[in-house]
N, C-alpha and C positions, 0 to 999 in steps of 0.2 A: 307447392312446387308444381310445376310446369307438367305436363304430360311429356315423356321423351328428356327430361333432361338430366340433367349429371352432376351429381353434388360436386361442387369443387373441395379437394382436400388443400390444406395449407403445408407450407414445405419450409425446413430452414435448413441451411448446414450449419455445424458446428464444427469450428475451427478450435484443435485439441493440442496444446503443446505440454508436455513432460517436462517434470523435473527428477524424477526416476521412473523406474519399472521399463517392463519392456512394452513397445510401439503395439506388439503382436498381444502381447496379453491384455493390455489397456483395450484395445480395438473389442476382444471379448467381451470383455466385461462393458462394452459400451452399448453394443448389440443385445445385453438382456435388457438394456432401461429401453419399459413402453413406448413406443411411439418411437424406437429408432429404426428405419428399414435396412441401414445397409452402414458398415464402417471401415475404412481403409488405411492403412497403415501408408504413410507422406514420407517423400525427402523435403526438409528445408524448415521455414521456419516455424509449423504446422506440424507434426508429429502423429497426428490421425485424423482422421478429415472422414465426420457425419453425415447420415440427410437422415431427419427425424420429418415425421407427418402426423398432422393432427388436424379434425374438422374446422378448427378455428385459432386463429394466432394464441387462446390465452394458455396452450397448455403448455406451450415453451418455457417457460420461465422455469417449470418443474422441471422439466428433461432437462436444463442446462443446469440444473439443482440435481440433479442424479448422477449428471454425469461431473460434474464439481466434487463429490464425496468421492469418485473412485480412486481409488489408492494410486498415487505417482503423477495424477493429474493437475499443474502447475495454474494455467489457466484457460477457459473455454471462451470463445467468440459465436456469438450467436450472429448468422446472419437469413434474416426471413426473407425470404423467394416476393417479390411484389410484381405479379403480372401486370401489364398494362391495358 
């Protein structure tokens, strides 16, 4: 690594849509799995809306697997941030 530079971290949202529970509790319980920094409770057709980080794309696949087992969660859309 360079003198002076700056790891890049990798970034995805996860697009959360419910088939029960509530927006508010789901969003909790979304913010304990690793590697999520922040969770927000959506109007429309998204129902809680992620941003998970991690040093490298491959540890997505688990965080969309953690957050897939949370109780009332229908299904997750992962989408990775691809800077240019």
């Amino acid at each position: 690594m360079l003198q002076n530079s700056v790891a890049m971290v990798e970034t995805a949202y996860l697009l959360i849509a419910l088939d029960r529970n509530t927006p508010t509790a789901v969003a909790r319980d979304v913010l304990r799995v690793p590697g999520v920094v922040k969770a927000s409770v959506t109007m429309g057709e998204f129902d809680v809306i992620a941003i998970a980080e991690q040093d490298d794309t491959k540890g997505f696949p688990g965080i969309t697997a953690a957050v897939r087992r949370i109780e009332g969660v229908r299904t997750v859309v992962t989408c990775v941030v691809v800077t240019p």
